[in-house]
C-alpha positions as CSV (number, residue, x, y, z in Angstrom):
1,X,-37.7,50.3,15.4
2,X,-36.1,47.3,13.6
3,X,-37.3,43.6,15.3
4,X,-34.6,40.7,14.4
5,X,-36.0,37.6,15.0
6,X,-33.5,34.4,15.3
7,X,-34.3,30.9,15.0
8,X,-31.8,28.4,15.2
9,X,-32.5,24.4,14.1
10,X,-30.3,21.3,14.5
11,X,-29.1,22.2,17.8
12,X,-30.0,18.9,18.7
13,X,-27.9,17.1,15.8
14,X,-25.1,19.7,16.6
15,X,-25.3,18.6,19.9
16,X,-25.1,14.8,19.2
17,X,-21.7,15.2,16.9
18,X,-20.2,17.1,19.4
19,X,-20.9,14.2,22.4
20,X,-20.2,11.6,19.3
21,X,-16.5,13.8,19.1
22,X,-16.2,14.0,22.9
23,X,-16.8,10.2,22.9
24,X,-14.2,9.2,20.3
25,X,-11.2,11.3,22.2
26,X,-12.2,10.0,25.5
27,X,-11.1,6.2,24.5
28,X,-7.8,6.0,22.0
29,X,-6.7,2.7,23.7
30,X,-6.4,1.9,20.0
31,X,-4.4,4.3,19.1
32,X,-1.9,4.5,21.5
33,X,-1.6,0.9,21.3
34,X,-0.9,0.7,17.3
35,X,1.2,3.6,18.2
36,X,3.2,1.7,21.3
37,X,3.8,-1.4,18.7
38,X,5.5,1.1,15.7
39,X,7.2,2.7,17.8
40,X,9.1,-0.1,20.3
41,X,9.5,-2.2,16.6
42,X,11.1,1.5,15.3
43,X,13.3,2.2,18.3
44,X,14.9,-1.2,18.9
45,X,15.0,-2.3,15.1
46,X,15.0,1.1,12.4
47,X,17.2,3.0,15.1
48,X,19.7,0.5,15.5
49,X,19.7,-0.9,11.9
50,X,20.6,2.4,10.3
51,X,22.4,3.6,13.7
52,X,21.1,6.7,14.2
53,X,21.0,7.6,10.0
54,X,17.0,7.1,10.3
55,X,17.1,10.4,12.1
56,X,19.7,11.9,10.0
57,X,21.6,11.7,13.0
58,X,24.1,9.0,11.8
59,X,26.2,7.4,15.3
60,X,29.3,8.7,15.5
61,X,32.0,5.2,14.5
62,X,33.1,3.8,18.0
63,X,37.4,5.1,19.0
64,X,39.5,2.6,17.5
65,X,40.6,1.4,21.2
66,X,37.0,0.7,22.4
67,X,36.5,-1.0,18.7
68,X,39.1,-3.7,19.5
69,X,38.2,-4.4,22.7
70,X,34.4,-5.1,22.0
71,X,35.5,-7.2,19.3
72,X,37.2,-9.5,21.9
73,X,34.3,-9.5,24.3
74,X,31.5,-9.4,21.8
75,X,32.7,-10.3,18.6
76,X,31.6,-7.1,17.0
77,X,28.2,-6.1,15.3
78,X,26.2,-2.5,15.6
79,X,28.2,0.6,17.3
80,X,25.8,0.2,20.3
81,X,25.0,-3.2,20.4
82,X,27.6,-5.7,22.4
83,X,25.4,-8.3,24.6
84,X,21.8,-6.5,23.3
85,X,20.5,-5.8,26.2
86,X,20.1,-1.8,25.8
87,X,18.1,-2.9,22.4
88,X,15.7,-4.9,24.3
89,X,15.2,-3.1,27.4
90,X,12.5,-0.8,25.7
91,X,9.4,-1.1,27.4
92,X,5.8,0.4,26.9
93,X,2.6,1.2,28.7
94,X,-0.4,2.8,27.1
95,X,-3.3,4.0,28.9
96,X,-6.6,5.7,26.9
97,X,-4.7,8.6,25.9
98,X,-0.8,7.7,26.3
99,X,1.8,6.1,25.5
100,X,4.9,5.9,27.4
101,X,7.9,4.3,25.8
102,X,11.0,3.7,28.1
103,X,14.5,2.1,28.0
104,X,15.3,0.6,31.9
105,X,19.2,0.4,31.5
106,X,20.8,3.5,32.7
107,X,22.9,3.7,30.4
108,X,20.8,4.4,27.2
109,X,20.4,8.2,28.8
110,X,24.0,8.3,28.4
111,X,23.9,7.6,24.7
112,X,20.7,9.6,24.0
113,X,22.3,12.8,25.5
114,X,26.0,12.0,25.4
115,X,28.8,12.9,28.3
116,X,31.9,14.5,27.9
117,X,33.4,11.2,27.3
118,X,31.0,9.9,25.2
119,X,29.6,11.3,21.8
120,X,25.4,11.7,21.7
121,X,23.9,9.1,19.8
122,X,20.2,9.9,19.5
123,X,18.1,6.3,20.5
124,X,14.8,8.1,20.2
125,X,13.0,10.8,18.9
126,X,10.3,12.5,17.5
127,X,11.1,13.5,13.9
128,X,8.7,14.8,11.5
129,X,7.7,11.4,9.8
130,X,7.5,10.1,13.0
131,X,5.4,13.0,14.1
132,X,3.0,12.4,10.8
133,X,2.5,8.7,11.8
134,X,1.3,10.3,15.3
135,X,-1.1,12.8,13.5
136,X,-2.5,10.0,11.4
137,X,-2.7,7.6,13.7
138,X,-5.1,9.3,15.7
139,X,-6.3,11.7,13.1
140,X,-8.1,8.3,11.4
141,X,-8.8,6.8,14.6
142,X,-11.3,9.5,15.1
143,X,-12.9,9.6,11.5
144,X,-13.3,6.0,12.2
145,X,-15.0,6.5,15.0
146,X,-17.3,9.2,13.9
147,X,-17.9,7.0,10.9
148,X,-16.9,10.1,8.2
């Protein structure tokens, strides 16, 4: 007959890391809130600055027709910029574990998706740098946390 005897130690220190990890996903108000602020500054500025390009999804140029007549109503500028509202109408709300980043005109579903009239012209998404940012946002919100 063979005996096996098992002891195990530290459950108590295992035991406090793993409340001290529970602890530090519970809360990332932080995280999502550093997260809300680069991404509302990346999606109405770095979006509309390199129309689309920061995606590698450059804007398709605007039909010669619909080029002259925003001239003449708005003078010109970016392909989807004529009075700036759709650019400003981002909004955000962030709760302990989300962040929720919206555009309220209607219209900016119409660009993001495109129509039969209309070509897609991607105002947000989530490529892989902007996925990385993501990962290390809260990947070092929790080291910090833990204090590794």
């Amino acid at each position: 007959m063979i005996n096996v005897d098992i002891t195990i130690s530290g459950m108590n220190q295992a035991e406090g890391m793993l409340n001290n990890l529970k602890a530090a996903v519970e809360d990332m108000s932080m995280e999502m809130s550093d997260l809300g602020d680069y991404f509302m500054n990346f999606f109405s500025g770095d979006v509309y600055d390199s129309e689309g390009a920061v995606f590698n999804h450059p804007w398709q140029a605007l039909s010669p027709a619909y080029e002259i007549q925003k001239a003449k109503k708005w003078g010109g500028g970016q392909i989807l910029v004529a009075s700036g509202e759709m650019k400003q109408s981002y909004s955000l709300q962030t709760s302990p574990n989300q962040m929720t980043i919206s555009n309220s005109k209607f219209y900016a579903g119409y660009h993001q998706s495109g129509t039969s009239k209309m070509p897609r012209r991607v105002l947000m998404d989530f490529d892989q740098p902007r996925i990385d940012h993501i990962t290390n946002t809260i990947l070092n919100g929790i080291i910090g946390k833990l204090g590794i």
